[in-house]
C-alpha positions in Angstrom: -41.0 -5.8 -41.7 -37.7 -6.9 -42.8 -33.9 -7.4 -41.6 -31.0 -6.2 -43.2 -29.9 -9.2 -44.4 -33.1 -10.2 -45.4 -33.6 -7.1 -47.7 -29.6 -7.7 -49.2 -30.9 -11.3 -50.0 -33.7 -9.7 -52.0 -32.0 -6.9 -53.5 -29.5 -9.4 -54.7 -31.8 -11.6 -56.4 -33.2 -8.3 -58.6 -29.8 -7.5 -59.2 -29.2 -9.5 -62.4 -26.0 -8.4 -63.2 -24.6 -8.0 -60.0 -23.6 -4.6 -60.8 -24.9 -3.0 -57.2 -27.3 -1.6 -59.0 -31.1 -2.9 -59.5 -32.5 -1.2 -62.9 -36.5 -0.7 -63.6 -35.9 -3.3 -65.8 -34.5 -5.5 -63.2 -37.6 -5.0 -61.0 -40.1 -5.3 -64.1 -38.2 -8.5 -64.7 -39.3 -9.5 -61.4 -42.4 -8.4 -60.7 -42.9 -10.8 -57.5 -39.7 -9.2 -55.7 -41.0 -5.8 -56.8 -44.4 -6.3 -55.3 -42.1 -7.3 -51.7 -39.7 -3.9 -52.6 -43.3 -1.9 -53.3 -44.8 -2.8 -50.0 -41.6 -2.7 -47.6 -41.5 0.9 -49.3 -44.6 1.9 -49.6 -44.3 3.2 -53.0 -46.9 1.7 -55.6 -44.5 1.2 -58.9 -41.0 0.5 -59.4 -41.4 3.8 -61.1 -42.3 5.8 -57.7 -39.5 3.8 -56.3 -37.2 5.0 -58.6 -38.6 9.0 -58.3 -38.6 8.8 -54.5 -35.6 6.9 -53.4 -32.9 7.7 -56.7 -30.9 10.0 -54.7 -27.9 10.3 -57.5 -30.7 10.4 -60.2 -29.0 7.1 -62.4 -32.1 5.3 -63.3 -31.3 2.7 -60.9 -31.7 2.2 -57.1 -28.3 1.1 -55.1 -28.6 -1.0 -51.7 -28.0 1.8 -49.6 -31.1 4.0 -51.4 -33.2 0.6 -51.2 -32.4 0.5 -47.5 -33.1 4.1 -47.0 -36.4 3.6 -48.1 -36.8 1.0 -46.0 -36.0 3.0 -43.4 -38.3 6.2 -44.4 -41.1 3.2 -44.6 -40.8 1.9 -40.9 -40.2 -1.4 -42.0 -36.7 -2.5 -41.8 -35.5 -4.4 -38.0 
């Protein structure tokens, strides 16, 4: 289980470009973070990240969607 702040810190580091936004590249990029994202999830690839938890369908997963699946996955404090 994670905090809020906890998951921000991480979803910071994958976001490379500090655009808000963490890519599939960004998470292939870092496949350590992904494997934190993946299990905090529950989803088994960046890829079933990205189908689950894309809710505006840009190719890219925003904090807010990131925390939602979190959420969905019990494991945000």
């Amino acid at each position: 289980m994670t905090t809020q702040q906890e998951l921000q810190s991480l979803f910071n580091k994958l976001d490379r470009d500090q655009d808000g936004k963490v890519s599939i590249n960004d998470l292939f990029l870092s496949p350590g973070l992904s494997a934190i994202i993946s299990s905090e999830t529950n989803t088994s690839s960046p890829q079933e990240l990205l189908v689950q938890y894309d809710s505006d369908k840009d190719g890219s997963i925003t904090f807010e969607e990131l925390k939602e699946a979190v959420e969905k996955a019990n494991n945000l404090n």
